[in-house]
Structures are given as structure tokens and as C-alpha cells.
Rosetta silent file (secondary structure, phi, psi, omega in degrees, C-alpha in Angstrom):
SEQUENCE: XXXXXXXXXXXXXXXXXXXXXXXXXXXXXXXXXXXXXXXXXXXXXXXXXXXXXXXXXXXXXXXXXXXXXXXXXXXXXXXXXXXXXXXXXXXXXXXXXXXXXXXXXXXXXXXXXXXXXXXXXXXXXXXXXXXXXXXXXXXXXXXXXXXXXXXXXXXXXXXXXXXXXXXXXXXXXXXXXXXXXXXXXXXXXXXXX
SCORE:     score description
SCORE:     0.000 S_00000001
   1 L     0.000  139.948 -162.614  -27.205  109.159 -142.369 S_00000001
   2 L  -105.191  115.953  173.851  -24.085  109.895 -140.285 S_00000001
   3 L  -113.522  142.254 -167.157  -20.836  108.260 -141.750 S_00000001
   4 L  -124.192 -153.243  177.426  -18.167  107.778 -139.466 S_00000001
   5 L   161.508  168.260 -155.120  -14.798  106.447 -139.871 S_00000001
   6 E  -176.872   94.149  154.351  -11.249  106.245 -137.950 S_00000001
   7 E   -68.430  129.258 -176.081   -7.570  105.905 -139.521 S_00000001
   8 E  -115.682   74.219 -177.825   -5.407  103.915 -137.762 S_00000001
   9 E   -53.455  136.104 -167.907   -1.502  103.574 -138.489 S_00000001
  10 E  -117.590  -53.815  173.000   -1.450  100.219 -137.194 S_00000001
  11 E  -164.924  153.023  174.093    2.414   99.554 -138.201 S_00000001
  12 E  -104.663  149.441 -169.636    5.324  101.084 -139.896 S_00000001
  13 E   -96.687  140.499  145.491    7.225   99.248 -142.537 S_00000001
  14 L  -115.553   34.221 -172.548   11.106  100.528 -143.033 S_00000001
  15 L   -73.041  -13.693 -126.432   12.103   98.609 -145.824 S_00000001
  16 L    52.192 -145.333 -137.010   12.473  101.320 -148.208 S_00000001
  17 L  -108.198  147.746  172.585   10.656  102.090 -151.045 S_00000001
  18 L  -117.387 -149.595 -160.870    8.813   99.299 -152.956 S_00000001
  19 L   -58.437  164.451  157.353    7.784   97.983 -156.585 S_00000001
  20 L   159.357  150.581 -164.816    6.301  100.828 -158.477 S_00000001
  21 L   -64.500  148.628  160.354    6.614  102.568 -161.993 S_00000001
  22 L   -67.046  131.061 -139.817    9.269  105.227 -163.020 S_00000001
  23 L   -69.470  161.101 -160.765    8.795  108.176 -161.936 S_00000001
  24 L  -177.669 -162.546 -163.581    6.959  110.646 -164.005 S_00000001
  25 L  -108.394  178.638 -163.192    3.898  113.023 -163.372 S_00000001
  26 L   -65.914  170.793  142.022    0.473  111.055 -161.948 S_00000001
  27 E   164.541  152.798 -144.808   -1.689  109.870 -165.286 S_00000001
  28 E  -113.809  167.243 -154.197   -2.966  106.761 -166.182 S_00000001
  29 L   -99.444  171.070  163.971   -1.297  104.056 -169.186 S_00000001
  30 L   -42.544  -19.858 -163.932   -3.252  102.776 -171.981 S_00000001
  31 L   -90.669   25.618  170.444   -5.022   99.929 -169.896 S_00000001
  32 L    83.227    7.507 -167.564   -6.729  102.722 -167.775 S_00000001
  33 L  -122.140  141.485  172.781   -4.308  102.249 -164.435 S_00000001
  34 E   -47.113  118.628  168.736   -2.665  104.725 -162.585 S_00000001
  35 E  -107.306  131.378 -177.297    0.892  105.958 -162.878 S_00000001
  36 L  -122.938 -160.554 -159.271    2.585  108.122 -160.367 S_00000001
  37 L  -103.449  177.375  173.754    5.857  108.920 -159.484 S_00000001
  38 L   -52.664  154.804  160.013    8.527  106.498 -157.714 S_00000001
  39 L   -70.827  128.455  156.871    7.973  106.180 -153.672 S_00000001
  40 L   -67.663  173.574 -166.948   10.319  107.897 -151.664 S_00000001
  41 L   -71.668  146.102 -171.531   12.789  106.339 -149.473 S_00000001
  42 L   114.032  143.397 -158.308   11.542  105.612 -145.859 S_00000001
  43 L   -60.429  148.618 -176.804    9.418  104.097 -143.174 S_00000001
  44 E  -126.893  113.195 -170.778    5.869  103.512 -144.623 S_00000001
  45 E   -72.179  149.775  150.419    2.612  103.495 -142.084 S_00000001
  46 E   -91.962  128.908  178.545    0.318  100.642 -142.672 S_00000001
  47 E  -103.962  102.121 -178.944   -3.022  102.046 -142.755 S_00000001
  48 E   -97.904  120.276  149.704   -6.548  100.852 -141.610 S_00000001
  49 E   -92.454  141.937  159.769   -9.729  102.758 -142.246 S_00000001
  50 E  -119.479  137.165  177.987  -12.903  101.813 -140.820 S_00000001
  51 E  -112.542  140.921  139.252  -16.000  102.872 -142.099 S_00000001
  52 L  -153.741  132.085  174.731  -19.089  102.359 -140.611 S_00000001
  53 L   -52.245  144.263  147.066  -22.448  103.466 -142.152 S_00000001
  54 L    53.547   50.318 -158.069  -25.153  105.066 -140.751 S_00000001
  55 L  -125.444  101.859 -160.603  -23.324  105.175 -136.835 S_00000001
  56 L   -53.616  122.023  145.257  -25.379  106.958 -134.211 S_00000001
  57 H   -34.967  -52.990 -161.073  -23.366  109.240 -132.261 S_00000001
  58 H   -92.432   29.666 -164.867  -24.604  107.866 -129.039 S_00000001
  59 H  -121.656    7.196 -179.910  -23.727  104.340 -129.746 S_00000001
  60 L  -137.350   61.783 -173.085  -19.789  105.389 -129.560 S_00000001
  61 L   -93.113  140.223 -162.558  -19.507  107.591 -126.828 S_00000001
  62 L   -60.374  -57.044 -140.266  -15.620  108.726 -126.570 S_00000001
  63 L   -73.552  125.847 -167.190  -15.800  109.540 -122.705 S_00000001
  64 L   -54.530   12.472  159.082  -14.202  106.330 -120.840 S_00000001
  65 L  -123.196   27.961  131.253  -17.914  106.385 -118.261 S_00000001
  66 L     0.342  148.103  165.049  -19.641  106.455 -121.406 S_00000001
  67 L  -116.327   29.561 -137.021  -22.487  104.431 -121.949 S_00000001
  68 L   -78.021  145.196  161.519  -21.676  103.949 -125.553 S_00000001
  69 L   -66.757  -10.630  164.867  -22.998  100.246 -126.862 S_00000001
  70 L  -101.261   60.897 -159.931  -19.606   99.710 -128.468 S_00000001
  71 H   -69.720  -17.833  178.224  -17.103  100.015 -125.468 S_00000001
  72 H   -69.854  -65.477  179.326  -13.876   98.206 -127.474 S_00000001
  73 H   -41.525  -48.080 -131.848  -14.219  100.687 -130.673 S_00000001
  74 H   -77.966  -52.992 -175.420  -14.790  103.098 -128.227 S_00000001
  75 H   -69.580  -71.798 -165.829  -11.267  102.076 -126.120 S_00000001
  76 H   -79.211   49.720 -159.506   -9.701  102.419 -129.493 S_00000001
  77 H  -143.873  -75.325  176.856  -11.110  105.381 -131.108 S_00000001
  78 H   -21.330  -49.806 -178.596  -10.040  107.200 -127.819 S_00000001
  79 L   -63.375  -19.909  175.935   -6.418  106.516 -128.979 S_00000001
  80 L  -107.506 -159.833  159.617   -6.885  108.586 -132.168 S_00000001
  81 L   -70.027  113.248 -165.664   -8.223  111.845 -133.165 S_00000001
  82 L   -83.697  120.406  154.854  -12.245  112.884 -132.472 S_00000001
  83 L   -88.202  135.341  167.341  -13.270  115.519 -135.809 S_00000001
  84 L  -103.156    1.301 -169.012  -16.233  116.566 -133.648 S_00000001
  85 L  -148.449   53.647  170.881  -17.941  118.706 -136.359 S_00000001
  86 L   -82.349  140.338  174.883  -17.383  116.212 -139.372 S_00000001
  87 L  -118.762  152.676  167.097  -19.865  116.025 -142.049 S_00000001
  88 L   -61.943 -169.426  160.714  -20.554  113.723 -144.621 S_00000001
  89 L  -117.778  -17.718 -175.941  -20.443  115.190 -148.646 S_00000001
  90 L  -150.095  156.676  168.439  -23.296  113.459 -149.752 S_00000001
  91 L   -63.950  -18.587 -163.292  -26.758  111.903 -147.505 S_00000001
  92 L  -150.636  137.802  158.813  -25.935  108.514 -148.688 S_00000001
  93 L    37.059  -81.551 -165.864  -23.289  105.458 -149.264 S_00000001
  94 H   -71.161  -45.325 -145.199  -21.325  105.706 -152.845 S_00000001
  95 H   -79.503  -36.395  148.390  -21.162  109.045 -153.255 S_00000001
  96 H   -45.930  -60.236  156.938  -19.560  109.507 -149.504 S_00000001
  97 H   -39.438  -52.505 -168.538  -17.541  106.633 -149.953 S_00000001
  98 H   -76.039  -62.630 -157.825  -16.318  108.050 -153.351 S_00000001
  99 H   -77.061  -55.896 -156.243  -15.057  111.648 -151.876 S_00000001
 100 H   -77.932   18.444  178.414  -13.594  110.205 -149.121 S_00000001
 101 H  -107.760  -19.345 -141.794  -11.389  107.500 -151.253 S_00000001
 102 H  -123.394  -70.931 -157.734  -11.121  110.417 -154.142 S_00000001
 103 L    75.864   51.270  166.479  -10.951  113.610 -151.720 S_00000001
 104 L  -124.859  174.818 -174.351  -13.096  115.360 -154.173 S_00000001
 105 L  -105.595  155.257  160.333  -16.434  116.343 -153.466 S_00000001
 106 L   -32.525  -30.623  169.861  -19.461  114.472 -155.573 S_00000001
 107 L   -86.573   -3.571  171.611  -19.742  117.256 -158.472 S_00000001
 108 L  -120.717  -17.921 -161.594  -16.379  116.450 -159.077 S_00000001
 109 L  -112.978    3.433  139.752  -15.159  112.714 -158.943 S_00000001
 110 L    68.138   22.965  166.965  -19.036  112.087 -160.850 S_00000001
 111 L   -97.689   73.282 -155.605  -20.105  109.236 -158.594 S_00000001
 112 L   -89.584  -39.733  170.931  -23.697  110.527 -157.568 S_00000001
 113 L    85.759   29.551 -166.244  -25.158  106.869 -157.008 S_00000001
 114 L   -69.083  -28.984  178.995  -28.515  108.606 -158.314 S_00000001
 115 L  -118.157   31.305  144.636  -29.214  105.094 -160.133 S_00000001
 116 L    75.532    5.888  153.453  -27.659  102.859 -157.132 S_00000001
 117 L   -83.157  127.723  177.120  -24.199  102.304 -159.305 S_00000001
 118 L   -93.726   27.916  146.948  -20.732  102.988 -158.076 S_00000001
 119 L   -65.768  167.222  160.243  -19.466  103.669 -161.437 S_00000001
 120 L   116.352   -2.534 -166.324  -19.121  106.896 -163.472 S_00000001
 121 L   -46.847  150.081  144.313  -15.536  108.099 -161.341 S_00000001
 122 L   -39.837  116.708  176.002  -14.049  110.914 -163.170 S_00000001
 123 L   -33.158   42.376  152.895  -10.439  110.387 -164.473 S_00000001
 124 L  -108.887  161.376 -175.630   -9.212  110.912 -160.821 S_00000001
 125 L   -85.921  134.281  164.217   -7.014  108.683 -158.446 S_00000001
 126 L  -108.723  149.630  -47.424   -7.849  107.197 -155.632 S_00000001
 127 L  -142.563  -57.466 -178.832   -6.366  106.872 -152.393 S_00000001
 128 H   -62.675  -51.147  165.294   -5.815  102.761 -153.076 S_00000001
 129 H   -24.140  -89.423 -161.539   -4.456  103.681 -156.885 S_00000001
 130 H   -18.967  -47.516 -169.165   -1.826  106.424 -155.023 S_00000001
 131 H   -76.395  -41.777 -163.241   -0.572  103.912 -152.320 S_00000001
 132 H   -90.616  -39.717  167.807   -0.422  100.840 -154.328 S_00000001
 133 H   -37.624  -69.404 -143.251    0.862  102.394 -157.826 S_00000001
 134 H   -91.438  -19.162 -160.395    3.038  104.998 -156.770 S_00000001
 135 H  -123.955   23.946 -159.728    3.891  103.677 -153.152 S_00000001
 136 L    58.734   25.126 -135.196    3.956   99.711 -153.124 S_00000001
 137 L  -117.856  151.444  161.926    0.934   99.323 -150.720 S_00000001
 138 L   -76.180  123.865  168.182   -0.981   96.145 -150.563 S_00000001
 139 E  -137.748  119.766  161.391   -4.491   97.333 -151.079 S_00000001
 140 E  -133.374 -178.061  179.779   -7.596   95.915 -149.832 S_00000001
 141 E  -134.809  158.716  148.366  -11.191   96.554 -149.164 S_00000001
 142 E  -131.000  126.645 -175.101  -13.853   94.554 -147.657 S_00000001
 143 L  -113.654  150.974 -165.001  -16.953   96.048 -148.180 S_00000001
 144 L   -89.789  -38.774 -164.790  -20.527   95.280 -146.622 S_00000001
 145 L   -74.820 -169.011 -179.329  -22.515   96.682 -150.256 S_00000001
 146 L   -80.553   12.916 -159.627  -22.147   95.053 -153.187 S_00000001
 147 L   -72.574  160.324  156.557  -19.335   97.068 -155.224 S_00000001
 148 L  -148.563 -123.420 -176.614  -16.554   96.052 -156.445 S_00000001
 149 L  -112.994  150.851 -165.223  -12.985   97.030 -158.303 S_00000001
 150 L   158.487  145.052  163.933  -12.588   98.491 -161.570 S_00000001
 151 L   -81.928  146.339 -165.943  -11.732  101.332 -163.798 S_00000001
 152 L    69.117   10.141 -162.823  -13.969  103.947 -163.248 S_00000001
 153 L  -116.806  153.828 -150.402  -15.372  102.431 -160.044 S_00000001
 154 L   -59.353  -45.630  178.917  -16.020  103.298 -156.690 S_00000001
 155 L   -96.071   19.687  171.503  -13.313  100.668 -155.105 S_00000001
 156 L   -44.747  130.866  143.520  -10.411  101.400 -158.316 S_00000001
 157 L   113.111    9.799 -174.892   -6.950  100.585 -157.386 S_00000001
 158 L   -80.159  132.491  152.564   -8.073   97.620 -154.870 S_00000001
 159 L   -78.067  -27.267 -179.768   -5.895   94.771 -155.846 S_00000001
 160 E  -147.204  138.931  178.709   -8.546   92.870 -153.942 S_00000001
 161 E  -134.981  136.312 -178.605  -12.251   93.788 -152.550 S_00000001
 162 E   -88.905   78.158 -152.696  -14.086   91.464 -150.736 S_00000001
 163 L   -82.126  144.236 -166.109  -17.894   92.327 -151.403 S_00000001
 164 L    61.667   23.663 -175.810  -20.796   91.949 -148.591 S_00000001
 165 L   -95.826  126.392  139.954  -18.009   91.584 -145.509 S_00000001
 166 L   -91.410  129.476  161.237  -19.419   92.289 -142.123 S_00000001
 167 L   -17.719  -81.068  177.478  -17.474   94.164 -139.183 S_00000001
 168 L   -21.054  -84.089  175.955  -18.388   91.340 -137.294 S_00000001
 169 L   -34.643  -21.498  177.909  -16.550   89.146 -139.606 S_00000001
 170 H   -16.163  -78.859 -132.568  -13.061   91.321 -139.178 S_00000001
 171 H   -96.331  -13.413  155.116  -11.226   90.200 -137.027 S_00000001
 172 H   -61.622  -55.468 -156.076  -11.455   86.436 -138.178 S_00000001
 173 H   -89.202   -8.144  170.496  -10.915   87.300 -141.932 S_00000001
 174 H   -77.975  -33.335  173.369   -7.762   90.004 -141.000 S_00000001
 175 H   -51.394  -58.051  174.375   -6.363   87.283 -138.828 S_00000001
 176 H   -43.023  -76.503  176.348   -6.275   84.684 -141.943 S_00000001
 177 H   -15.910  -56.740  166.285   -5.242   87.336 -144.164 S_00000001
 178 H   -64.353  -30.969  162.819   -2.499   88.640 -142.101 S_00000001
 179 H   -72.112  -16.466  177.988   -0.710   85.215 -141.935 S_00000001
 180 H  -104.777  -24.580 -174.950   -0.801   84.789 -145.576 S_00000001
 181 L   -66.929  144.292  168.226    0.175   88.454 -146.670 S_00000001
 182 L   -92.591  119.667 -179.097    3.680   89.625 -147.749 S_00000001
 183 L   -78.738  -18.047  170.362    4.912   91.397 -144.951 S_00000001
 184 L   -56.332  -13.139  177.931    7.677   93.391 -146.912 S_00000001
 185 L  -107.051  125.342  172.998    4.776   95.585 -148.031 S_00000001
 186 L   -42.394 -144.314  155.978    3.024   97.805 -146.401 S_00000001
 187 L  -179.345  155.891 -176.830   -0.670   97.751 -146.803 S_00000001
 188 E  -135.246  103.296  152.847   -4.362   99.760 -146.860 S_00000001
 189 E  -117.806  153.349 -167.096   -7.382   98.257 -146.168 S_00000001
 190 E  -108.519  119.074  174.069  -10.652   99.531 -146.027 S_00000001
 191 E  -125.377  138.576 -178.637  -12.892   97.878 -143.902 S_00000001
 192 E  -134.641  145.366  119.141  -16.423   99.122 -144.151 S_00000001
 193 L  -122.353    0.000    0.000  -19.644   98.486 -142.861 S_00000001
């Protein structure tokens, strides 16, 4: 299975720095949630990832005569950076997912998905923890499996995860979303499918 994926700075925020605990070294409080240090001062990207499982190479071709079946991703993929000799960390779903929200590899952040759970994370932080603890970030995910939010879990540090969201569904439920959202923050969402 091929997993592919595309960061997008979308928008920058300059408000300064927002809510977030005093600073200290990263480690998590009694109630299991991360603490990092204060955000520095300074514009703050809003950040979109897209995931999407299992995404043929030829169904996203880059080159603008392409024949790719997705020519709009396609137009905006072109705008960012191509890894052309990216690999997954694991053959399948959590365990992928889990490195790249972790940046650990599977023998270390202990999410192997051998018995189809996205539990089991290691005491490390993830990518939504970092941003939303330590940096103010809005953080959300809509995810196509079933996972959800949690200590020790695959989607930890999500203030909100939307479980079973299709691609398809995007651009309807970011539109809502985005009109209702406090714009003073910056924000990370995950959209996977």
C-alpha cells in the first residue's frame, strides 16, 4: 500500500504567541497531557495535511499533460514539494499514520496495529499535542477509519477527530467549520482518507 500525503501552509497567523502552559521542558501532567514549553513570538503557518491511503502513483500524475484521474489535487500538489523516493514505515494504516504524526518509526512509538487497534503509543508527543499544547494550534482530524482521540492513541492531542470522514466530504465540512472557528488561532488538521 502506497501512502501519500501533501503539507500545505494554507495561511499565516501573526498574532503572536497563543494560550499555552509555562514554559518548562516537554513531559506530560498528571492527567496524561502534554506540556511543552511557551510558543515563541511570531507569525504561525496554518497547516493542512492530507493523507490519502493506498494512492496509485498513476492516478496523480504531477506533469501538467498528465493523464492523472485527479487533475485539481494534481494542480495543487504541483504548487508544493514532490519526495519522489518516499516510503511508507510500515505496509499498512495505523502504524504509518502513527510515525508520521509521532516521527518515530513503529518499534519505537509501539503502535504496530498487529490486532487492528490504534492504541499502545509510547509516552511520545505528537505532532497535534506539540502545536496545540505548546503552540496554541486548533487541532483537528477527520479521519476515514474508525480511530479516535485519546491518551495513548493514534489521533492524541486532537481537540476534535471526526471518525469515518470522506475526502469527498472536505470541502463541504472545512467550509462549515471554517466559518465557525476562532480565527485568532492558528490551526492543524489532518484530513485523511
Amino acid at each position: 500500500a502506497l501512502l501519500a500525503l501533501a503539507v500545505l501552509p494554507v495561511a499565516c497567523s501573526d498574532d503572536g504567541p497563543g494560550p499555552g502552559p509555562a514554559a518548562s521542558a516537554a513531559a506530560y501532567d498528571d492527567d496524561g497531557r502534554f506540556q511543552g514549553a511557551t510558543p515563541p513570538a511570531g507569525p504561525r503557518w496554518n497547516v493542512l495535511l492530507v493523507v490519502i491511503d493506498t494512492l496509485r502513483a498513476d492516478a496523480l500524475s504531477l506533469d501538467p499533460q498528465g493523464a492523472g484521474s485527479m487533475p485539481k489535487l494534481a494542480a495543487r500538489a504541483r504548487l508544493g514539494t514532490t519526495f519522489e523516493q518516499a516510503c511508507a514505515p510500515s505496509s499498512w494504516t495505523l502504524p504509518s499514520m502513527t510515525s508520521l504524526l509521532t516521527s518515530r518509526l513503529p518499534s519505537e512509538h509501539g503502535v504496530l496495529g498487529e490486532d487492528g487497534r490504534d492504541q499502545g503509543l509510547a509516552s511520545l508527543p505528537t505532532w497535534a499535542e506539540i502545536l496545540g499544547a505548546t503552540r496554541g494550534y486548533e487541532t483537528q482530524a477527520w479521519v476515514a477509519g474508525p480511530w479516535s482521540a485519546g491518551a495513548g492513541r493514534m489521533l492524541e492531542g486532537f481537540e476534535s477527530v471526526i471518525a469515518r470522514a470522506s475526502l469527498q466530504s472536505a470541502p463541504v465540512l472545512v467550509t462549515h467549520w471554517s466559518r465557525s472557528r476562532a480565527r485568532e488561532r492558528p490551526f492543524f488538521l489532518l484530513l485523511h482518507s
